[in-house]
C-alpha positions as a Markdown table, in Angstrom:
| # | Residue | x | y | z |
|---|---|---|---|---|
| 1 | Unk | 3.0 | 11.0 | -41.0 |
| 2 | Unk | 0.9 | 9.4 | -43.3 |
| 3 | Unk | -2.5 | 11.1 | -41.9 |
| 4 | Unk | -0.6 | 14.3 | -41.1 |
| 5 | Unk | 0.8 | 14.9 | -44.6 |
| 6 | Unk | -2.7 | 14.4 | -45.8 |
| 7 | Unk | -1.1 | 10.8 | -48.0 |
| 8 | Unk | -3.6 | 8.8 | -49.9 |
| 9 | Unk | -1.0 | 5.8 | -51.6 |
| 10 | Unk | 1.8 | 4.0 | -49.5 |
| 11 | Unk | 4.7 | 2.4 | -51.5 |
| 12 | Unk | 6.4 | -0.1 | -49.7 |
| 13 | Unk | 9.4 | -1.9 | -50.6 |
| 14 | Unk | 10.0 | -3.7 | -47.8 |
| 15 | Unk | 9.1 | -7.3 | -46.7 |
| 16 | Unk | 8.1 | -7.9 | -43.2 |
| 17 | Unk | 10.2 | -10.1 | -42.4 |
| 18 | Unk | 13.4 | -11.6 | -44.0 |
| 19 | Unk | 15.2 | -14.9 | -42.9 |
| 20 | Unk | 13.1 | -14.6 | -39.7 |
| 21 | Unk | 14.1 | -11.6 | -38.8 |
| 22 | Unk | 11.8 | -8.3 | -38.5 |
| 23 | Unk | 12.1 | -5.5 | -41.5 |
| 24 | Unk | 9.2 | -3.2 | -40.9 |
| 25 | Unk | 6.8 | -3.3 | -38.4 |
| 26 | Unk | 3.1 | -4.4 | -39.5 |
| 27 | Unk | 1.1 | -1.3 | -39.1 |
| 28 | Unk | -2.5 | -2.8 | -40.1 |
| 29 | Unk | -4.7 | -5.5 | -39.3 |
| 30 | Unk | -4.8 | -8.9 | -41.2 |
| 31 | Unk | -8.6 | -9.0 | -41.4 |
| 32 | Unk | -11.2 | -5.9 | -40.1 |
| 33 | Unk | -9.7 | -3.3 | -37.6 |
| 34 | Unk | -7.5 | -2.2 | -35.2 |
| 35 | Unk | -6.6 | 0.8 | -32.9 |
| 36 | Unk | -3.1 | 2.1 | -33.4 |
| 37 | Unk | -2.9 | 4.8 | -30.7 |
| 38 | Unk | -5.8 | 7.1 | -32.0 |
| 39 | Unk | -6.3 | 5.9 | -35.6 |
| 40 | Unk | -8.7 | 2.9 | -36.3 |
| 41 | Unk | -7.2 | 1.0 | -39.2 |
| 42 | Unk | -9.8 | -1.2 | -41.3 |
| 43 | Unk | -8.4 | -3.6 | -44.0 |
| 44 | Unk | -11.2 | -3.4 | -46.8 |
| 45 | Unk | -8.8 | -5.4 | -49.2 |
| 46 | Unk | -5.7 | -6.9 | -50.2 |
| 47 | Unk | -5.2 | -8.0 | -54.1 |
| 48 | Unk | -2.2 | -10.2 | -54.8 |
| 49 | Unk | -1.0 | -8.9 | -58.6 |
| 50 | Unk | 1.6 | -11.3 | -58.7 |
| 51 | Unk | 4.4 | -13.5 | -56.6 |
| 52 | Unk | 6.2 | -9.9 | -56.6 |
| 53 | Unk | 3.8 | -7.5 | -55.2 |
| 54 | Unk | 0.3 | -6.8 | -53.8 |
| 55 | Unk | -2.3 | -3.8 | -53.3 |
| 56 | Unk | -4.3 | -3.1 | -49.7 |
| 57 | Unk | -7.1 | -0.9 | -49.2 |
| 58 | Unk | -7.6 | 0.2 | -46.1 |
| 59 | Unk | -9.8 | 2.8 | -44.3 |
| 60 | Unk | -8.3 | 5.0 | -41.8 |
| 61 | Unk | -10.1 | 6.5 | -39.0 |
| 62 | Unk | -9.1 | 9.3 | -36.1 |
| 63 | Unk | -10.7 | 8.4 | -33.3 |
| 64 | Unk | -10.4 | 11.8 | -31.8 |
| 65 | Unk | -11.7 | 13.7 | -34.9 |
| 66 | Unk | -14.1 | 11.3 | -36.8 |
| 67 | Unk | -11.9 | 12.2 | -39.9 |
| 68 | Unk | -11.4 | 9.3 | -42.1 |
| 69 | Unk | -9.6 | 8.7 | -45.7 |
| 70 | Unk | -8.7 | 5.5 | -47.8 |
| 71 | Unk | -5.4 | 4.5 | -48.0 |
| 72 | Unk | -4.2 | 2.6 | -50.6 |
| 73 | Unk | -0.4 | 0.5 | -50.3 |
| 74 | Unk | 1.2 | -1.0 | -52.6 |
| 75 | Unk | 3.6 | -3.5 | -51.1 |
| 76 | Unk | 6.9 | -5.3 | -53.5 |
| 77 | Unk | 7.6 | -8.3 | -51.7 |
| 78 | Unk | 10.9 | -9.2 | -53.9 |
| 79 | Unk | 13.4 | -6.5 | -53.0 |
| 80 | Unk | 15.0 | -8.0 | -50.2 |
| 81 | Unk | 18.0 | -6.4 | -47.9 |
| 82 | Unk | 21.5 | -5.5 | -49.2 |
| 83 | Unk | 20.3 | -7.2 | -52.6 |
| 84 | Unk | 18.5 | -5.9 | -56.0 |
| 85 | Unk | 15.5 | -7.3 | -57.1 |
| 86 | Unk | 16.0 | -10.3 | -59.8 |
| 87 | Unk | 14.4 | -8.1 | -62.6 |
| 88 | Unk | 14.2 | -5.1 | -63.3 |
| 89 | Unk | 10.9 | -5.6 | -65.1 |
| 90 | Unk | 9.1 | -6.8 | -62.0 |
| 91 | Unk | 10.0 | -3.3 | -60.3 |
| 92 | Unk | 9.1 | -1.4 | -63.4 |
| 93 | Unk | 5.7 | -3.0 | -63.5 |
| 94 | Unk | 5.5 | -2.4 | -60.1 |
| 95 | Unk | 6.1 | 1.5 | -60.6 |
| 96 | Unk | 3.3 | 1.8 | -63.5 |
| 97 | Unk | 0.8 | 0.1 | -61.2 |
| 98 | Unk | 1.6 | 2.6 | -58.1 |
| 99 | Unk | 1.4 | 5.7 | -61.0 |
| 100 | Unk | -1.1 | 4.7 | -62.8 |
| 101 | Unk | -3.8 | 7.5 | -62.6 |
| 102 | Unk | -2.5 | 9.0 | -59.2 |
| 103 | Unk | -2.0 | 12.5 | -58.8 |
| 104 | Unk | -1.2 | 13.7 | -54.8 |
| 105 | Unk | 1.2 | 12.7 | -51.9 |
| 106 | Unk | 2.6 | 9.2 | -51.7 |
| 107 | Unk | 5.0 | 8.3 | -49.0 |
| 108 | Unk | 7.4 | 5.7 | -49.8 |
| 109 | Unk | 8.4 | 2.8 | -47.2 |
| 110 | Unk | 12.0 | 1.4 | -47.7 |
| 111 | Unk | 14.5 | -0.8 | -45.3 |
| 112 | Unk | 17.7 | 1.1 | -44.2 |
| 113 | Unk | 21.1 | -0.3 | -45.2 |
């Protein structure tokens, strides 16, 4: 979806994992690349802002075509499961980073209820 729809930002509000038990799957390598099915996924960096989220840049490769982009996700690490985040200040910062001088598609990553 996200190479399809042409998406350059991810927002995820998600954690991977919560009281040991899998949220989301973990789409992209922890250092350098993988192959997922035909897309080469290279993580060029991950910045931790704060305890509450971080920012990964990766490059994203189809195999097939040669096409690539960079993606860039923007992962909030304290919303966790049937709950609401502690502050709402941390989620408003968090929105003004993911906003700040984007303009195109950004697809947004959330845990179902």
């Amino acid at each position: 979806m996200v190479w399809e729809s042409g998406c350059v930002v991810i927002v995820m509000l998600t954690p991977l994992a919560e009281n040991g038990t899998k949220q989301c799957h973990q789409y992209w390598p922890d250092e350098g690349s993988d192959l997922y099915h035909s897309y080469e996924v290279n993580l060029v960096s991950e910045h931790i802002w704060c305890e509450d989220f971080l920012v990964r840049s990766f490059y994203l490769k189809n195999v097939q075509t040669s096409e690539s982009r960079t993606v860039t996700q923007f992962h909030f690490l304290s919303w966790m499961d049937r709950n609401i985040p502690e502050s709402a200040r941390t989620l408003l910062d968090f929105r003004r980073k993911c906003c700040l001088g984007f303009n195109g598609t950004m697809k947004i990553e959330e845990l179902g209820s």
